[in-house]
C-alpha positions in Angstrom: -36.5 -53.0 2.1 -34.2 -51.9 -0.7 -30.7 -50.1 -0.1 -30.8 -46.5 0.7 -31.1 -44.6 -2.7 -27.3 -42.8 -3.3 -28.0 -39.5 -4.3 -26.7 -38.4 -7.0 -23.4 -36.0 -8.1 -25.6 -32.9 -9.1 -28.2 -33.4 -6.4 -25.0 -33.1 -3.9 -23.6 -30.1 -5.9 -27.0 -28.2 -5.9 -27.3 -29.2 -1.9 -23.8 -27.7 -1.1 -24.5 -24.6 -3.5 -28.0 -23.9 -1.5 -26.3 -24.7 1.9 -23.4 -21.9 1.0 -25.8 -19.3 -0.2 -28.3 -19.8 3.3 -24.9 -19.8 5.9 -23.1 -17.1 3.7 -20.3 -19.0 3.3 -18.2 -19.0 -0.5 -19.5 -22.2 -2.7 -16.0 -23.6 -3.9 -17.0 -27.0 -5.2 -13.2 -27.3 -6.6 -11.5 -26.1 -3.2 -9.1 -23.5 -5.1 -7.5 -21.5 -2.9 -9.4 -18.2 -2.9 -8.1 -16.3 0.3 -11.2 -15.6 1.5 -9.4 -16.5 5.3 -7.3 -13.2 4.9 -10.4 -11.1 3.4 -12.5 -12.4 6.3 -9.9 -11.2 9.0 -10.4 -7.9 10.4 -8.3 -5.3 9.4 -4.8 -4.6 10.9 -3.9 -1.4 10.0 -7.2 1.2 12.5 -5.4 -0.8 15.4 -1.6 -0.2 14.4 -2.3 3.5 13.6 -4.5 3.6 17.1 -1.2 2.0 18.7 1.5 4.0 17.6 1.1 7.9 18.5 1.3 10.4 15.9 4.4 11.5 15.0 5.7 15.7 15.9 8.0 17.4 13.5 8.8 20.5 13.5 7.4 21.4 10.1 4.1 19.9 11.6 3.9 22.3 14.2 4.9 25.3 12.1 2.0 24.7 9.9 -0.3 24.9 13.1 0.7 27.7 14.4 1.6 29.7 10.9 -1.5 32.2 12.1 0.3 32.9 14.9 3.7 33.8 13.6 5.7 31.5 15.3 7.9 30.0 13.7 10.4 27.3 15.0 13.8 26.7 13.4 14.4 22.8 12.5 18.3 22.2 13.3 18.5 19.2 11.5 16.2 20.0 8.0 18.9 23.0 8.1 22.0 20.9 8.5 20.3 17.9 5.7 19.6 21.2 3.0 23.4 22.1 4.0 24.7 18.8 3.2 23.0 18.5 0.3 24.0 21.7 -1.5 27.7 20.8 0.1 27.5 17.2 -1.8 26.3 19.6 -5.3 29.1 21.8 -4.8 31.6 18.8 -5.3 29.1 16.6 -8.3 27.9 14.2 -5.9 24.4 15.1 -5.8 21.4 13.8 -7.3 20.6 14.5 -11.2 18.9 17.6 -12.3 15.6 16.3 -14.0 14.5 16.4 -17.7 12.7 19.1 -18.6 11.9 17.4 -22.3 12.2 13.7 -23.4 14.5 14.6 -25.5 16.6 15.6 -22.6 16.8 12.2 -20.3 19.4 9.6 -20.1 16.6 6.8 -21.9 16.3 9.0 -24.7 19.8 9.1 -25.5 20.6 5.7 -24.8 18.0 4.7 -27.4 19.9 7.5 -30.2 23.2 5.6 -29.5 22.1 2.3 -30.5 
């Protein structure tokens, strides 16, 4: 009896394409990297959000209960909106926006050069 018969490179190829497709696995006869680990995984971010409880501001539960006309006074959203109009008052707060393109800080840079 003869040697076994070697199959040959495409014969493999097609065998490894066809045994992909049947166990729904990727067919990567170069082995690039393709992530498909991570894409596989299940998801992380249901079970974080299931974790961690929902979080209760003040402005949340004044839109709840805006029917009932309660309203609830946040301290500190009062003492930020002070602080900021404080920081204005002395021309260390933020910069009023562009109302035209004419009007923003890129535009003029690009007229000075």
């Amino acid at each position: 009896m003869a040697a076994a018969m070697v199959p040959t490179r495409t014969r493999l190829q097609s065998l490894l394409q066809l045994r992909s497709s049947i166990f729904a696995t990727s067919y990567n006869p170069r082995s690039l990297r393709t992530g498909a680990k991570y894409l596989r995984a299940r998801l992380r971010g249901p079970s974080m959000t299931q974790y961690y409880p929902e979080q209760l501001s003040i402005s949340r539960i004044n839109a709840v209960f805006k029917k009932m006309d309660i309203q609830l006074i946040d301290y500190e959203e009062q003492q930020r909106l002070e602080d900021v109009e404080n920081r204005k008052k002395r021309g260390k707060g933020a910069p009023k926006k562009a109302k035209t393109k004419e009007d923003s800080r890129r535009a003029a840079k690009k007229k000075r050069k």
